[in-house]
Each structure stands twice: as C-alpha cells, then as structure tokens.
N, C-alpha and C positions, 0 to 999 in steps of 0.2 A: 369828821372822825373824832372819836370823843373815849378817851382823854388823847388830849398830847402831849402828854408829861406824865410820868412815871415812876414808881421806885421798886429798886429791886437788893435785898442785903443777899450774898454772896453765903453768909452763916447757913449750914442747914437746915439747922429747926428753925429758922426762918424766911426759907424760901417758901414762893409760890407765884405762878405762870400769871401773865399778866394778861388781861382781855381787853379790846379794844371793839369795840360798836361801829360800822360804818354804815354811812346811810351814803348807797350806791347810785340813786337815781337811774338804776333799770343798767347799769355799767356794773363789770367785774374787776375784780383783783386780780394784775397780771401779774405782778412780783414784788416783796421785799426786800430791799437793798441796806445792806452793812457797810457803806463807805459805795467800794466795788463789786463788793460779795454778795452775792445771792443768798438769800436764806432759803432752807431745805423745804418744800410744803410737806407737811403730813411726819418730819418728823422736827425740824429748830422752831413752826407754828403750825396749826391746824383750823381750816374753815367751818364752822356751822352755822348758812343761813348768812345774817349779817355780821356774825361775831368773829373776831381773830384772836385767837389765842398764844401769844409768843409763849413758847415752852422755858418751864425753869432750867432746864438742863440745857438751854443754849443760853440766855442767859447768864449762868452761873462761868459761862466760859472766857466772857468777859470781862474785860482790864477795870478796876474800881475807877469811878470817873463818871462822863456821861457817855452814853452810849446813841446814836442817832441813828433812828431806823429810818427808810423811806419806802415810801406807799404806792407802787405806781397802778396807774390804774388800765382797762383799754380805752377810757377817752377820760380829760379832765383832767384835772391838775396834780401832781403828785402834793403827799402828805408826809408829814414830819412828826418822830413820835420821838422825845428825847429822854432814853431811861437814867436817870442816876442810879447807879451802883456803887456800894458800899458794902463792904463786909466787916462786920462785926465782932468775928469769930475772936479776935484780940484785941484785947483795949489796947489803941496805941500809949504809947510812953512817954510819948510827946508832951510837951506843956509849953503851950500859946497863947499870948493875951493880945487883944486888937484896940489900938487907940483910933479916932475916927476923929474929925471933924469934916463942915461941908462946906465948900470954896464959895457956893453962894446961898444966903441964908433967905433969898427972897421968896416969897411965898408962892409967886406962880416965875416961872421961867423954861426958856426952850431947853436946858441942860441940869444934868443931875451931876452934883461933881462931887462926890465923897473922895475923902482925903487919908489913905489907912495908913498905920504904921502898926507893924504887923513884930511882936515881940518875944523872943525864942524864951521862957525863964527855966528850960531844962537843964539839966546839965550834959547834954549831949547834943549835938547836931538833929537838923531837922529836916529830909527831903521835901523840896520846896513844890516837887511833881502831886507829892500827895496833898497836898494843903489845900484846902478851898476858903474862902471867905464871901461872906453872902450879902448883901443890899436889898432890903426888902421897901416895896414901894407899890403906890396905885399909879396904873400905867394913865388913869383920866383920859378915855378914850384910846380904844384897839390901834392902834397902827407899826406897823413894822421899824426897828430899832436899830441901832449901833452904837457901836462900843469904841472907846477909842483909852490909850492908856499914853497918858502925857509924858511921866517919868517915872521909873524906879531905878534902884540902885543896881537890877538884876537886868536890865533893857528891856525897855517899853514892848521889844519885840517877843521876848519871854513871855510876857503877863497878855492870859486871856482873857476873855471876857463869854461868856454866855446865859440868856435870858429864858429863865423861867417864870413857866405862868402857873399859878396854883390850881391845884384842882377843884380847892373848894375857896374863892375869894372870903377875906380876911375882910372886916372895917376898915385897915390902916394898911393891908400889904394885896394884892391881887397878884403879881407880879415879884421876880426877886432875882437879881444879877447877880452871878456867880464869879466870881474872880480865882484865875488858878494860876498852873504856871508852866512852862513845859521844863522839860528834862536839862535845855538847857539851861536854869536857872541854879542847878546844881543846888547846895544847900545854904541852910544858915545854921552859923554857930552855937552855939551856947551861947546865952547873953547878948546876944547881936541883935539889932532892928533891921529891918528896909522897911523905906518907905512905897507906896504904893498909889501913885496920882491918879485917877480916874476919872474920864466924864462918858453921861448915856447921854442920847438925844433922839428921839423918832427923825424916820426919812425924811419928812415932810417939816421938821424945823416947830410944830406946833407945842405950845406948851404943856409943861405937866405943872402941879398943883404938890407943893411939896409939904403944905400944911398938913399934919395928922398923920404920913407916912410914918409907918413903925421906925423905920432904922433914920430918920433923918435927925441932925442934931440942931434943932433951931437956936441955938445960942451961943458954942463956944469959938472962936475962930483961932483954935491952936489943937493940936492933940491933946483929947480925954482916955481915960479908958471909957467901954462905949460897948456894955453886954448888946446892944443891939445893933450889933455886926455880928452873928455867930462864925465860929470856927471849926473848920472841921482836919482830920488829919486818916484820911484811907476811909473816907463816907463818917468817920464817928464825929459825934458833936464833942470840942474839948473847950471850947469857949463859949460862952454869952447866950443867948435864948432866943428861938423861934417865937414868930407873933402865936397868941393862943387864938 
C-alpha cells in the first residue's frame, strides 16, 4: 500500500481527498476501519481498479491529530494508513519554543533518547492536547518501533508517542516521532516549562545510527533551544523547521 502516511489540512481552500495505490495480489478490499467504525464505500472512499480514494468530506470530519485508517483485506495482512490532520483556518496564538538535548550522544546505539523542555512564552495558557512536537531521524534499516516516555511533569502516562515515515526520504530524516499529549495533561501556563524524557528503540534491540540525523543534537548535554525539534499547536507549525 503506498503511501502510508498522509496529510490532510481541515482549511477549505486547502482540502483535497487523498489516494492510496494498493497492489492486491489477485485479493480484494474488504473494508476500512476508523478505530471500530467502518468507513461508507462509495461515499467517506471510492474504488477505481487499484486505487482508493479517502474523500475530503469525511476527512475534514475528523478531530486535528492523526488519524489511523485500517485496510482489511480478503486474505493477507491488514494495512495502516496514518493521516495527520491539521487545520489551518486560524493561526493559533499560541507561542512555543522547544529546548532539546539527547541523553546519549553516541554515534551508533540501540536507543534514541531526546530530552524536550517544551516552553509556554505566551501570555496565556496553552492546551497541551493540541501540541505536537516532532524528532526527525533515519530509521537505518525498516523494523518495527516503540516508544516509551520516562518522565514528565504531566505523567509519563499522558505523553504519546507516534512514528512517522516520510513519504519522500530526506538525507538526514526518513522517519520522524511525534510526541503529543492526551487531554489529560490539561494545560500549561504562561511562562511555565515541562519537561519531556523520551526514548525510541526498534523491536528487535538493533541499532540506529544517530550521526547526520536532522533533529539530533551531537554536542550539548543540558537543555538548548533546538529549531530542530519543530512545534506545532492544532497541525500549525509555531516553532523550529522541517528538514528541507
């Protein structure tokens, strides 16, 4: 299935229905799953041949965040398609700056451990549900991932984690970890930090290669500010920069 990662902004004069390619091997499309929920055929996607078409208008129905379709098929394995949704229609208000450093500065190792502290300088509160913060890195060989979050000042249980892959590989990023938060982490102040401890590690314990990754910081071992960690607040970018 190709792609399996997506984006969709919520804005109007910026929508449009996303397609996805499946190569069936002589197998059909039995249904697309939203969690539990079925999606409609013929009207929230539509088939032509090997191509699926998720419509804008179910899309657009969905909560800013990601969004995880799944693919089942009548034999073989199901698929995973994870949209991010953002809507642009208002620049948030928000202002956020992210200091980073990384717990270990070794060049090849089993773990990625970025270090955030994550900084309100609005002058208003900040809901912590819409916040993402991103880790961009080469995954150095495919294998299946996990997230774990050591400590925040909001509980470890609060702070997610989820793994995007690029649709079009970078030099320095193929791959890029999303860190969010759920509702219960309720807000942050004006002028208030949390910190935010995090490690990745593939299933299998193998190493990654952390030399040349866009977001890693090979030198400082205290909090920097650190544009390569970008910030987002309801899908909009408020902080730092995407690899080019």
């Amino acid at each position: 299935m190709t792609p399996t990662t997506a984006s969709f902004d919520k804005k109007t004069a910026n929508q449009a229905d996303v397609a996805v390619t499946l190569t069936l091997n002589g197998n059909t499309l039995s249904t697309i799953k939203n969690g539990t929920a079925n999606l409609v055929a013929g009207t929230d996607y539509v088939i032509s041949g090997s191509t699926v078409t998720i419509k804008k208008s179910y899309l657009a129905t969905q909560a800013v965040g990601t969004t995880t379709l799944t693919f089942e098929f009548s034999a073989g394995a199901t698929q995973s398609m994870v949209v991010t949704i953002s809507d642009t229609t208002v620049a948030p208000s928000a202002a956020l700056k992210v200091q980073m450093y990384n717990g270990s500065l070794s060049a090849s190792g089993n773990t990625l451990n970025p270090k955030f502290k994550l900084v309100n300088t609005s002058t208003s509160a900040v809901t912590l549900s819409d916040v993402k913060l991103r880790y961009y890195y080469t995954i150095d060989e495919e294998k299946p991932q996990s997230f774990f979050c050591d400590w925040s000042q909001v509980g470890s249980e609060n702070v997610t984690g989820t793994f995007m892959k690029l649709p079009t590989a970078k030099s320095d990023a193929d791959y890029y970890l999303e860190v969010g938060f759920t509702s219960a982490a309720d807000t942050l102040a004006a002028g208030a930090s949390i910190d935010i401890q995090v490690r990745v590690s593939k299933n299998d314990w193998t190493n990654y290669t952390q030399t040349g990754d866009y977001s890693f910081n090979a030198v400082d071992t205290n909090y920097v500010e650190w544009t390569k960690a970008p910030a987002y607040v309801s899908g909009n970018l408020i902080w730092g920069s995407e690899p080019n």
